[in-house]
C-alpha positions as CSV (number, residue, x, y, z in Angstrom):
1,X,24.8,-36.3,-17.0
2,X,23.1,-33.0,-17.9
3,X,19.7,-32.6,-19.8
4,X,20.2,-30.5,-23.4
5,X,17.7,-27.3,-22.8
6,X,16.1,-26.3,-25.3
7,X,15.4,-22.5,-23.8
8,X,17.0,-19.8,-24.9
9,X,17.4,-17.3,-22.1
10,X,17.7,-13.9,-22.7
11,X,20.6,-12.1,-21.4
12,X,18.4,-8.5,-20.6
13,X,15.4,-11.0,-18.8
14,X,18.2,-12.6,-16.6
15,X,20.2,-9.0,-15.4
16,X,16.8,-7.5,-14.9
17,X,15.6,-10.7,-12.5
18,X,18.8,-10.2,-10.8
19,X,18.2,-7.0,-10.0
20,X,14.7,-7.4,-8.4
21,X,15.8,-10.4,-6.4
22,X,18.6,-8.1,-4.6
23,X,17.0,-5.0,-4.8
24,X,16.7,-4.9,-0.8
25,X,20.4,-5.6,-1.0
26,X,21.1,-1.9,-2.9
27,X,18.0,0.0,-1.2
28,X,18.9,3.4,0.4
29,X,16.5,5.9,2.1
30,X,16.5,8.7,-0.1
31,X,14.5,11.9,0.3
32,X,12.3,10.5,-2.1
33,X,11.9,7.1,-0.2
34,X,11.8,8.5,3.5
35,X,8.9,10.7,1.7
36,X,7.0,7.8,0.5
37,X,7.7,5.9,3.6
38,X,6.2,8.8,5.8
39,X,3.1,8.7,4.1
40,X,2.1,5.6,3.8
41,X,3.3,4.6,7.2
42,X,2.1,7.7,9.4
43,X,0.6,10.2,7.3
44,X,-2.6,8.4,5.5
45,X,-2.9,6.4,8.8
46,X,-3.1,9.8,10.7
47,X,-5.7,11.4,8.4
48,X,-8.0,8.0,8.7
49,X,-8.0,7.5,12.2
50,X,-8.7,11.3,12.3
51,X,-11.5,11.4,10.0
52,X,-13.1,8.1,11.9
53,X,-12.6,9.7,15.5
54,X,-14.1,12.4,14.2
55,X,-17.6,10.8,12.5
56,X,-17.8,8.2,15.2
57,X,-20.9,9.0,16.7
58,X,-22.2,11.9,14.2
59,X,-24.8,9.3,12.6
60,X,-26.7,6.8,14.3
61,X,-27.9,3.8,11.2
62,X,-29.9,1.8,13.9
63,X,-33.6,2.0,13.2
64,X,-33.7,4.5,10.7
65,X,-36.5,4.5,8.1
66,X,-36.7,6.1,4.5
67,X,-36.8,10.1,5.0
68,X,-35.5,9.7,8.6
69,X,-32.5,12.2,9.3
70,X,-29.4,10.1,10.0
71,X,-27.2,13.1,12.1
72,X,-27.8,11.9,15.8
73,X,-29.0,15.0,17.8
């Protein structure tokens, strides 16, 4: 025996959940997505690991007091 619902669902809600629960389903790589994949998978992980091999051992925080230059000489 079913239960009466009393929720109206809306017909534009329902298509639009549909099409975020099979979105991987219709996903193409486009230039637009290989783009946006290459940077965030290689490029920004390139230009940090750059930037932090290059700054490793530029400033030494150990022991330093107010005024003290932090640039390791």
């Amino acid at each position: 025996m079913a239960v009466p619902s009393f929720v109206r669902l809306d017909p534009a809600i329902e298509r639009w959940n549909h099409m975020r629960e099979d979105a991987y389903k219709h996903f193409r790589f486009t230039r637009r997505t290989s783009l946006i994949a290459f940077t965030g998978c290689v490029l920004i992980p390139s230009v940090i690991y750059y930037v932090a091999s290059k700054t490793q051992y530029k400033f030494r925080w150990t022991g330093k007091r107010k005024g003290d230059s932090l640039v390791q000489s």
